[in-house]
C-alpha positions as CSV (number, residue, x, y, z in Angstrom):
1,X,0.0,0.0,0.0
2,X,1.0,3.6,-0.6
3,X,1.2,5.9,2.0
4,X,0.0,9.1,1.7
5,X,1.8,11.8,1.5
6,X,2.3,13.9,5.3
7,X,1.5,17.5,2.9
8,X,-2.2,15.5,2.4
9,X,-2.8,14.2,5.8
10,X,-4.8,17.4,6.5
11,X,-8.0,17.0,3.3
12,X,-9.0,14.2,2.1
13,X,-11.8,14.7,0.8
14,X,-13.1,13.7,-2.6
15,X,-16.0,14.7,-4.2
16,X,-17.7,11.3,-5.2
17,X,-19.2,13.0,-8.7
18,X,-15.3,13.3,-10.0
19,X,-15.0,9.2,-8.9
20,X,-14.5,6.5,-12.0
21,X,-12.8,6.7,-15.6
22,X,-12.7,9.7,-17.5
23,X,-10.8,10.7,-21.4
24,X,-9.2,13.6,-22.3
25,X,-6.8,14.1,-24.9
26,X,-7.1,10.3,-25.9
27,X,-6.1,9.0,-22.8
28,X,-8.0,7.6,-20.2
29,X,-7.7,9.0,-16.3
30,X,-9.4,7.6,-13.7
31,X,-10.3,10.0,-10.2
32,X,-10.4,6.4,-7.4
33,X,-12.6,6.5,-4.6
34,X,-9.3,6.8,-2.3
35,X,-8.1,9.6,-3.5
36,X,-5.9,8.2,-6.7
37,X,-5.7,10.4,-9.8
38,X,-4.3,7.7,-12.2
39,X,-3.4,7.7,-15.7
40,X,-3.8,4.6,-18.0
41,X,-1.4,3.3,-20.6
42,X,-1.3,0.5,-22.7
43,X,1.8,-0.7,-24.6
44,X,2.4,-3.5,-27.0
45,X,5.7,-5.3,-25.1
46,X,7.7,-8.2,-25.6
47,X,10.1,-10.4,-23.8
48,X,13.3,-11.8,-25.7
49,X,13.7,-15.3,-26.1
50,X,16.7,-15.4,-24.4
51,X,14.4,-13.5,-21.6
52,X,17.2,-10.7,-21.2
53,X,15.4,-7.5,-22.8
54,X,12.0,-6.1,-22.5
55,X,10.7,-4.3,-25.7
56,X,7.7,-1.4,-24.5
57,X,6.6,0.1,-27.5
58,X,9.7,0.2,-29.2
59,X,12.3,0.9,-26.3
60,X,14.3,-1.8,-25.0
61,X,15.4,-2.4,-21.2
62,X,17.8,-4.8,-20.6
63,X,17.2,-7.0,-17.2
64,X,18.8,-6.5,-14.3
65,X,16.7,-9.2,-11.9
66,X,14.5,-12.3,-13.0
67,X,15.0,-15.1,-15.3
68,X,13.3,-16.5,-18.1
69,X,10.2,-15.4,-20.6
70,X,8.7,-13.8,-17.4
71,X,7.7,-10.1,-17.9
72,X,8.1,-9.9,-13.7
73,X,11.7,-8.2,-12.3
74,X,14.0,-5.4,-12.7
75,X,14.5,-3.9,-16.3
76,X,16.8,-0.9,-16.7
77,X,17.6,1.7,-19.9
78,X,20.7,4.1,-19.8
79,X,20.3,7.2,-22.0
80,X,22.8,10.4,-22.5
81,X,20.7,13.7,-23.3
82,X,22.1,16.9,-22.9
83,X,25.2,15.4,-21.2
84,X,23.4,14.2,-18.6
85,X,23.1,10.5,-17.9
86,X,19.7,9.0,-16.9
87,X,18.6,5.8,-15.8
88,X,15.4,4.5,-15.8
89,X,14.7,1.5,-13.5
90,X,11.5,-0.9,-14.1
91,X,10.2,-3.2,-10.8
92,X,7.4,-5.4,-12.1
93,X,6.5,-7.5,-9.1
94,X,4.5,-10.8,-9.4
95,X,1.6,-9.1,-7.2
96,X,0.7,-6.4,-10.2
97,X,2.1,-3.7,-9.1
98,X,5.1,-1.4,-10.2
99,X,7.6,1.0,-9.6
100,X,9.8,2.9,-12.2
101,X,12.4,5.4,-11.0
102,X,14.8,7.8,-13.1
103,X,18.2,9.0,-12.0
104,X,20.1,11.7,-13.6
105,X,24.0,11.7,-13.4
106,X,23.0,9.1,-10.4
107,X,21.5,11.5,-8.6
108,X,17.5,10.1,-7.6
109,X,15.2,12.6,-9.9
110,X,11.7,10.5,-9.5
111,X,9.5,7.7,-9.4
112,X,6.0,6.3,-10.6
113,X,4.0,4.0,-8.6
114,X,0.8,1.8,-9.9
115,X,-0.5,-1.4,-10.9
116,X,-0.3,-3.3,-14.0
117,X,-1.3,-6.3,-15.7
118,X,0.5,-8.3,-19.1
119,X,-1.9,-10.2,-21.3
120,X,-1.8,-11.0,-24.6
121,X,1.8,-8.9,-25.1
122,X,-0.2,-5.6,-24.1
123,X,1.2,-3.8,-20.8
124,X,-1.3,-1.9,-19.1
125,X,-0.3,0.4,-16.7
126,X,-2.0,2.1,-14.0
127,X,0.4,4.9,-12.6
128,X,-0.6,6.8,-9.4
129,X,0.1,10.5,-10.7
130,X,-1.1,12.6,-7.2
131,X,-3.7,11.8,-4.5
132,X,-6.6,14.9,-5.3
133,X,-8.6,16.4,-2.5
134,X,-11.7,18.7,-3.1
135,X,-12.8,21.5,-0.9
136,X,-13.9,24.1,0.1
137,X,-16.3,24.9,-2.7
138,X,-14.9,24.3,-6.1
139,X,-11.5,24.3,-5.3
140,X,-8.9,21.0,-6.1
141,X,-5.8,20.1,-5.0
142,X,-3.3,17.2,-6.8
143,X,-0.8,16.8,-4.3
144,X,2.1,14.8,-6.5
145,X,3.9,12.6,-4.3
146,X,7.4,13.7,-6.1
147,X,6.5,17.3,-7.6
148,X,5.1,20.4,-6.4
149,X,1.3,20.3,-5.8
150,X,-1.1,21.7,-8.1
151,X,-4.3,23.6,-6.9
152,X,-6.9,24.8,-9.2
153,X,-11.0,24.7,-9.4
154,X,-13.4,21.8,-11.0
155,X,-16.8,21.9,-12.1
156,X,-18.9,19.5,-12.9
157,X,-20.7,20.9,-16.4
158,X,-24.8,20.1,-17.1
159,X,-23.6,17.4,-20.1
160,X,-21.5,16.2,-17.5
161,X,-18.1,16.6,-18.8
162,X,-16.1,17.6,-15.6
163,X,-13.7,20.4,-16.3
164,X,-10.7,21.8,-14.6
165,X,-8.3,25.1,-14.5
166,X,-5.0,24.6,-12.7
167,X,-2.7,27.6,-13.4
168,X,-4.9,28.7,-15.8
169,X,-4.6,26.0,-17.9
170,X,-8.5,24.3,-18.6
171,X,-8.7,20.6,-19.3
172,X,-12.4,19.2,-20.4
173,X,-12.7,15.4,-19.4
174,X,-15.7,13.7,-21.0
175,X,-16.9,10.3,-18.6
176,X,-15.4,6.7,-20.3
């Protein structure tokens, strides 16, 4: 289980209208009745034969833990951009749930929490992006467990598309 974050402990509350599966964008989102704004992704990905290297959507980690044809273990991809190195670490555990954290220069920048399942070589992902609170009136809060928080308004609109304004930016979500 996730903890939550000590900056959230204070409001929890979550409006149970903005609960369930919403698009925007193309993507699907989902608001979760504890508090979990999640973003789904799903990915065409392949084990080697030799079991060594994961393929996701065309970029290849190379195992670092696990053996065999077994998507579940440690899968790892160094990159150079700018002159700085980064690493990006995959955990896929056997219970459906997953971590990924980057480093840059070795140096921990982030990581990205959720649950995922591997059927028929399609990855789906379920990443934890920020636990949301609502209240008072119209007002939302995303407090990102690795990030600054953002806080903004909602509104739930008569076709029932919920909208919402953080730092004046306005994103329509239609329900899934």
């Amino acid at each position: 289980m996730i903890s939550r974050s000590p900056k959230s402990e204070a409001a929890r509350n979550l409006d149970p209208a903005l609960v369930g599966e919403w698009t925007t964008g193309g993507r699907t989102y989902a608001f979760a009745a504890d508090g979990w704004y999640q973003v789904y992704d799903d990915a065409l990905a392949t084990v080697s034969a030799d079991g060594q290297s994961l393929d996701i959507a065309g970029t290849v980690y190379d195992r670092v833990l696990g053996a065999g044809g077994q998507i579940v273990g440690e899968w790892s991809l160094t990159t150079l951009d700018g002159g700085v190195t980064w690493v990006e670490d995959w955990l896929l555990r056997a219970d459906g749930t997953y971590a990924v954290q980057w480093t840059a220069d070795g140096a921990f920048d982030s990581v990205y929490l959720g649950s995922y399942s591997y059927r028929g070589g399609i990855l789906a992902t379920r990443e934890r992006r920020a636990l949301v609170s609502t209240g008072p009136g119209d007002a939302i809060l995303f407090d990102v467990p690795y990030g600054p928080d953002s806080t903004g308004t909602y509104s739930i609109l008569p076709g029932g598309e919920l909208l919402v304004i953080i730092d004046g930016v306005t994103t329509t979500y239609t329900p899934a």
